[in-house]
N, C-alpha and C positions, 0 to 999 in steps of 0.2 A: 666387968672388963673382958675384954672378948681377946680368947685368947689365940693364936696362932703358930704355924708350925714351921721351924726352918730347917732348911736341908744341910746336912753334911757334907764336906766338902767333894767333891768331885760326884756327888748324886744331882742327878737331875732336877732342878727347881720345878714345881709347878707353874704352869704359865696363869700369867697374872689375870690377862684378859680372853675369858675361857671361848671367845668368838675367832681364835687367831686361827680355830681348825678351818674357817672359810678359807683361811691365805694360802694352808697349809695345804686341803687336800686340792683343790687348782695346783697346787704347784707341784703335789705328785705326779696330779695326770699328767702334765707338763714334761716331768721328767720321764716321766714312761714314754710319752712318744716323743722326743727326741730322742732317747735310746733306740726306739723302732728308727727312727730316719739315721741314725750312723749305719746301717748293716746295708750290705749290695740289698737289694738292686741300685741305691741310692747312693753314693761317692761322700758324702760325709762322715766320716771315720769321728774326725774330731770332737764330735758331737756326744758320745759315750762319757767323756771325763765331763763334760759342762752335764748332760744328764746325772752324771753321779754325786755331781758335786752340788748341782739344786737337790738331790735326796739329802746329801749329808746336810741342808741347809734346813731341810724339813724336820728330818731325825733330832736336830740338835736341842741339847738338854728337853727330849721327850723322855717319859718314863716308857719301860717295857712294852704296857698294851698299848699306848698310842704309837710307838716303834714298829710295833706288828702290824696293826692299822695303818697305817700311812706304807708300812711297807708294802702291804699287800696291793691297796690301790697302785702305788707306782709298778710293780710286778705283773697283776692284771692289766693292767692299760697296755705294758709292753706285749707280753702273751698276745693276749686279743689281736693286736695287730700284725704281730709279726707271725702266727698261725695262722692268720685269716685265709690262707689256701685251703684249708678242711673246710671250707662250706663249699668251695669249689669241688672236690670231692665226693663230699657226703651229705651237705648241704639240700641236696635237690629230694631226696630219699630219708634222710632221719633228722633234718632240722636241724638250728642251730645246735642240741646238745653236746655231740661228740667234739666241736670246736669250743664250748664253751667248758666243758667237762675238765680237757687236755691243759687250756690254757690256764682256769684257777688250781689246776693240783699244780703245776710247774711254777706257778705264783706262789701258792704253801710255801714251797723251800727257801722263795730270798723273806717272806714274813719270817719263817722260821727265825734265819739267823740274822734278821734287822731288830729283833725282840733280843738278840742278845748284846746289841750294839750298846744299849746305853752302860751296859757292865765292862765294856773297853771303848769307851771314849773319852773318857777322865784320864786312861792310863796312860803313861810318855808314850810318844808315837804314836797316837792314836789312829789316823790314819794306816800306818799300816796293817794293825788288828783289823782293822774294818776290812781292808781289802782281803787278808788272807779269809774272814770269815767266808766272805763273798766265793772266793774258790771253796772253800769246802759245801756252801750251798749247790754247786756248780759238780761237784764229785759225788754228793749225795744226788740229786735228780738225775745222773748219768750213770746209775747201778739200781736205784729201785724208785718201785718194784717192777716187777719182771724184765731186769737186765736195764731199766730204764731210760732217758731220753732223752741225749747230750744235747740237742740240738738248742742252737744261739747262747751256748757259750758267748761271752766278752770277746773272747782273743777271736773267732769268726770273724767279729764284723770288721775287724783291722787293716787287712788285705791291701789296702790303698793308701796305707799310713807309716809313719816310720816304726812303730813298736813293733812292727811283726819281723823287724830282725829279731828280737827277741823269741822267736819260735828255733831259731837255729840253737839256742841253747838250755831254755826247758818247754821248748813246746807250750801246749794250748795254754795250761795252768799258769804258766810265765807270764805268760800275753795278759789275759784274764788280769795276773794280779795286776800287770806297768799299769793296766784302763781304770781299775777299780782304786790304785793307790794316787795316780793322777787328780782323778774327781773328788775323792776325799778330801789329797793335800788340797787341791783347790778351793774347796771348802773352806780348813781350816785357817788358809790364806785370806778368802775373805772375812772372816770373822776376826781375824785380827786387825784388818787395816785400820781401824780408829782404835789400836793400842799403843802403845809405847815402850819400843823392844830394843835393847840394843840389837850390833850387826849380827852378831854371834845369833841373838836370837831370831832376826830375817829372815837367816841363811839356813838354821832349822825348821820353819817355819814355810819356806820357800822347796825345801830338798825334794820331799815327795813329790812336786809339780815337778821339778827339773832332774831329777835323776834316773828317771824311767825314761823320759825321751834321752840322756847322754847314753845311757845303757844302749840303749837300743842302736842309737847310731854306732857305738864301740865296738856293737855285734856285725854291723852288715859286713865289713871284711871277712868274716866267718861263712859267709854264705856262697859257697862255689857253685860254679856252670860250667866250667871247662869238660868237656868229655874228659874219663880216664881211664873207663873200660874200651873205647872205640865207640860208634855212636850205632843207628839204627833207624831207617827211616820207616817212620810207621803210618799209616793213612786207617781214619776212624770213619765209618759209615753213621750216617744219620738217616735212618727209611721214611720216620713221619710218624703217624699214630693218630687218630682221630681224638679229637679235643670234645672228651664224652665222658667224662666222669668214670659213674661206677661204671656206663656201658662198656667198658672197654674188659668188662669181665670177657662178652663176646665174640672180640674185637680182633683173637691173639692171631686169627688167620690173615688178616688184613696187615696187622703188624708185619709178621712173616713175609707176605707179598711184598708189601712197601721196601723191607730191607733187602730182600732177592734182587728186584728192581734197582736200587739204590749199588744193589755190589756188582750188578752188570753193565751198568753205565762205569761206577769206577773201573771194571775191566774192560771195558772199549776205553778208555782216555790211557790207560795202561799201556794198551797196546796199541795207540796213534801216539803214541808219546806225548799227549795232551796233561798227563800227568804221571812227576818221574815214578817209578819202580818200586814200591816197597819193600822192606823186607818182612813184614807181618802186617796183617788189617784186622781190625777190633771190629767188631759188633755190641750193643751195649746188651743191657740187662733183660735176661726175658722176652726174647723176640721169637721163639720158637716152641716146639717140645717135642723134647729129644727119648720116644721111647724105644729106640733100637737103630737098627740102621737106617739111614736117609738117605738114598740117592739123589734128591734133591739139592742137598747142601753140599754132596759129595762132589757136583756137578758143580755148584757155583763154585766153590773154590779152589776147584782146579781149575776153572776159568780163572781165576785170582793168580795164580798161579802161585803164590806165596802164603803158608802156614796162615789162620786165622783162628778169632778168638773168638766160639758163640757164646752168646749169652741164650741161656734156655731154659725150659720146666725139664729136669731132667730124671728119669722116672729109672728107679734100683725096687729090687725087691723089697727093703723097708720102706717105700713112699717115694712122695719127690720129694726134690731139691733144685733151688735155688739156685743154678751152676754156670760157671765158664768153661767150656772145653775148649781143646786145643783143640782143631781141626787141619792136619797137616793135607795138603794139593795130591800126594799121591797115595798113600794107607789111611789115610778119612780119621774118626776120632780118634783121641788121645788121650794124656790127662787131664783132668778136670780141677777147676778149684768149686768146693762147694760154699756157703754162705753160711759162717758161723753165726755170726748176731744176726738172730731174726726178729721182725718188725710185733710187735706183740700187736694184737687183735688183727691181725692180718696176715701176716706169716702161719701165727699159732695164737691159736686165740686162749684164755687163762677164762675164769667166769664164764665160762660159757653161756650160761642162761641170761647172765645180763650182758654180755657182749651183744647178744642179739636186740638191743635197743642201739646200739650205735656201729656197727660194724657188717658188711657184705657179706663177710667172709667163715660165718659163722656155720654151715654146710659144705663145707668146701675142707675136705683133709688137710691137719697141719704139716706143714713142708718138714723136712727132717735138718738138723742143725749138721753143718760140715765138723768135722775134725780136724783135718788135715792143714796145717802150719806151714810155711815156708814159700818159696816163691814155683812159678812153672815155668820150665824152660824151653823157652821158644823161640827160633830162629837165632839160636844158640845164644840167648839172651836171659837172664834171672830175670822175671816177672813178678813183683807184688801187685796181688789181686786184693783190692776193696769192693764187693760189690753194694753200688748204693749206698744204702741208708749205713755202712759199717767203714764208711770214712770219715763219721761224727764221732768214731771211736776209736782212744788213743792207741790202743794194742793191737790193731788188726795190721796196720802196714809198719808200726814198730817190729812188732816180731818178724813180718816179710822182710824188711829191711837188716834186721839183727842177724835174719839167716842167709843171707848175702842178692837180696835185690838190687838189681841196677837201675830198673825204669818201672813207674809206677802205671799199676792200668786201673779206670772208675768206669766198669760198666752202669749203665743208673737206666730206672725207666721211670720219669716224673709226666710221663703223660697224664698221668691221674690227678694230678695235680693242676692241671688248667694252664692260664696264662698268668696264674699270679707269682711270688714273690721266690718261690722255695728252690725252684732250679736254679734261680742265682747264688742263694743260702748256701745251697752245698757248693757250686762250684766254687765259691771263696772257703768254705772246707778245703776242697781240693789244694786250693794255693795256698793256704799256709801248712799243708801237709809238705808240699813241694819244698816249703822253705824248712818246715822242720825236720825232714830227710835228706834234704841235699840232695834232690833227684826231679827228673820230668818226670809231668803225672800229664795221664792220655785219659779226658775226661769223652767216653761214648754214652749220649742223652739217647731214646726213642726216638724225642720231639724235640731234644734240645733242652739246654744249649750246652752243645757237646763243645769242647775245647782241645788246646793246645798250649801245656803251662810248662813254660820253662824251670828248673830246678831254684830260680830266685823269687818265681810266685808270678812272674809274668804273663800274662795270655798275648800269647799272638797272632793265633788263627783261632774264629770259633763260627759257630755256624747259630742263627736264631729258631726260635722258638717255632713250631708246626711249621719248617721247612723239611727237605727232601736233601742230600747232599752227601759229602764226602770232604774231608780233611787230611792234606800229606806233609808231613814235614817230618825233618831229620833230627832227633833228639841225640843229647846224649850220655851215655850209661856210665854211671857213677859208683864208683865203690868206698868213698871214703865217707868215715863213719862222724856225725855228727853230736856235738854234746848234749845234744836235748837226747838223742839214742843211748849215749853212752849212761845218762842217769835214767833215761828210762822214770817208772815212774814215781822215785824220789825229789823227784822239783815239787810234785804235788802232796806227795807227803809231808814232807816239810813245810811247805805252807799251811796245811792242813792243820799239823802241830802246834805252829806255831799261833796258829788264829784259838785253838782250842787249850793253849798254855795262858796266853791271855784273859782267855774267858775265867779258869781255874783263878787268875790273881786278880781279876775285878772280883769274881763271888768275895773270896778272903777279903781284897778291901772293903768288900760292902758288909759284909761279919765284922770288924774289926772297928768299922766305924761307924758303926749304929746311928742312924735320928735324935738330934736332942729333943728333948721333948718342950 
């Protein structure tokens, strides 16, 4: 007599018919790139919850290693696409590896904790364990290793959707979880429609789908734009940049040129009144290098006539740095913010011997980390400086903001980047920075696409990709401090905890109620 094995309650059954992984991994890819189509450059927001919610449909009653497998695929598929600007980059000179490389280690982290899915998916609320896991996936790949690498966060790709009120009150980690607990509860929603529940059990059953979009709505009254420092009309240069890859190692002179150009046409429209007056102009990221004095720049900007912000290689007797100076029209430089979170294999490179398989930048001295905290004051304005790639990270403009910024400035240089997907990436960074501070952010690209984001996540003015140009509008400066600031980053510990207190009571119930045999 042939004997057979059943499962314990809330453990995962075996699947009967072992060909179901045909259904199963299609429909991970599936989920993974509809995931990639919610995120800008694309307007389907929506798309995230029904991605998540085909994984949870996948995951269900899988044991562990199939969890991890299928999770992996669906995490790969998403990566692979939504990176695909690294071949743009790096592509032409070291091959697919560095874009394949990037993509499956940032896949590891959601295998990691889909492998822990099926030990809280039995538990009440299961949906929400899921989701909180998903943030602590999300917190883990945005610290290691080496400082690691926030980028496409959930709550990113929101910007166009109503959950990103939910950023005015815990920021990314918030957002992150409404997307990841939507798609679950929707999950679990479908898996019951052919049961038989009372109301009671509907309306739990139904909550996860509906209570992160009510949340969300409850929030957007929380979300101010009224000036209440006085405002600031600020005008952002766009110079251009050659759409060259790695060539634009050699490029920084033409850069330079382009933005010179680009600030003296803004100072003739200045002065035909063709456009009004500002009280400060940004420059973005790395347009120059700043080792000592510049008559040059000295020169354009007191053509400007108004304080300006360079972006430069800015060269101190420890190395360079990554920096913004203030450059005021009549005593020339000032203070500088420099660039805390540096870009690993690029900024500073770690392995160095094997960086030199996938990285340019591996002869080239590492840039020195800033210290310096708080905002720069200009044109009698609090400034929080993000440079680039350190607006994917939640403590950079929290802390500007904590130590009393009014208006947010994102110098960036994505000309490296090509024509693909990534400078839209961040600038939806950008906007739900806006909405999570309650302030305008002044997004200055090389190449684009530089912006103008009102304090509710808005763009009103932006300029495209490998144009030439200029941006003025009147923002304005905000001092009241928002609840996603005030908890700072407790919203994500908590979730954190709470994904990881889950985990602790599945292990004990899978202890506790062993396999019969």
């Amino acid at each position: 007599m042939r004997r057979t094995r059943s499962a314990s309650p809330g453990t995962p059954a075996p699947a009967r018919d072992h060909r179901a992984w045909l259904l199963r991994v299609p429909a991970a890819i599936l989920a993974g790139v509809l995931l990639y189509l919610s995120f800008p450059p694309y307007r389907s927001w929506w798309l995230a919850p029904v991605a998540l919610a085909v994984l949870g449909l996948v995951l269900h009653e899988r044991r562990k290693r199939a969890a991890a497998g299928y999770g992996m695929v669906f995490a790969s598929t998403f990566f692979l696409l939504h990176l695909f600007w690294l071949q743009d980059f790096l592509g032409r000179e070291f091959g697919p590896w560095p874009w394949l490389g990037l993509s499956l280690l940032m896949a590891l982290y959601i295998a990691a904790v889909t492998t822990l899915f099926p030990l809280v998916t039995g538990l009440p609320g299961g949906p929400v364990w899921l989701a909180a896991l998903i943030v602590l996936s999300e917190a883990l790949r945005g610290r290691v290793p080496y400082g690691g690498f926030p980028w496409a966060k959930l709550g990113f790709g929101q910007v166009e959707g109503p959950l990103l009120g939910l950023a005015t009150v815990g920021g990314v980690p918030l957002v992150t979880f409404a997307v990841a607990l939507t798609g679950f509860g929707l999950a679990a929603l479908v898996l019951r429609v052919r049961t038989r529940l009372s109301v009671r059990g509907w309306l739990a059953t139904a909550a996860p789908v509906v209570l992160p979009v009510v949340a969300a709505l409850a929030a957007w009254p929380l979300v101010g734009v009224e000036a209440q420092q006085g405002t600031r009309t600020v005008a952002l240069v766009q110079g251009n940049a050659p759409d060259a890859g790695i060539g634009l190692l050699s490029e920084l002179p033409t850069i330079r040129r382009n933005h010179l150009e680009a600030s003296r046409i803004l100072a003739e429209n200045i002065r035909t009144r063709a456009t009004p007056k500002p009280d400060l102009v940004v420059w973005p990221e790395s347009t120059t290098r700043i080792n000592g004095p510049d008559p040059v720049l000295d020169a354009a900007v007191a053509d400007l006539g108004v304080p300006t912000l360079i972006g430069g290689l800015y060269r101190t007797p420890a190395g360079q740095e990554n920096a913004v100076v203030s450059w005021d029209p009549a005593t020339g430089q000032g203070p500088r913010y420099t660039k805390q979170q540096l870009v690993p294999f690029s900024e500073f490179i770690p392995l160095r011997d094997l960086a030199r398989l996938i990285t340019p930048f591996v002869d080239v001295p590492d840039l020195v980390a800033g210290t310096r905290t708080g905002p720069l004051t200009v044109a009698g304005a609090p400034l929080g400086v993000a440079i680039c790639y350190e607006v994917a990270y939640d403590y950079v403009l929290r802390e500007n903001v904590d130590q009393g910024a009014q208006l947010l400035i994102v110098p960036t240089n994505n000309a490296w980047f090509g024509r693909g997907d990534m400078t839209y990436q961040q600038l939806a960074m950008a906007r739900l920075r806006a909405v999570e501070h309650g302030r305008a952010v002044v997004v200055a690209a090389t190449s684009g696409v530089s912006a103008m984001v009102r304090p509710d996540g808005t763009v009103t003015q932006s300029l495209e990709m490998y144009t030439a140009g200029s941006l003025t509008e009147t923002l304005p400066l905000r001092s009241s401090v928002t609840v996603a600031d005030r908890l700072g980053p407790w919203t994500e510990i908590v979730l954190i905890a709470l994904g990881l207190l889950a985990v602790a009571a599945g292990i004990r119930r899978s202890v506790r109620t062993p396999a019969a045999a």
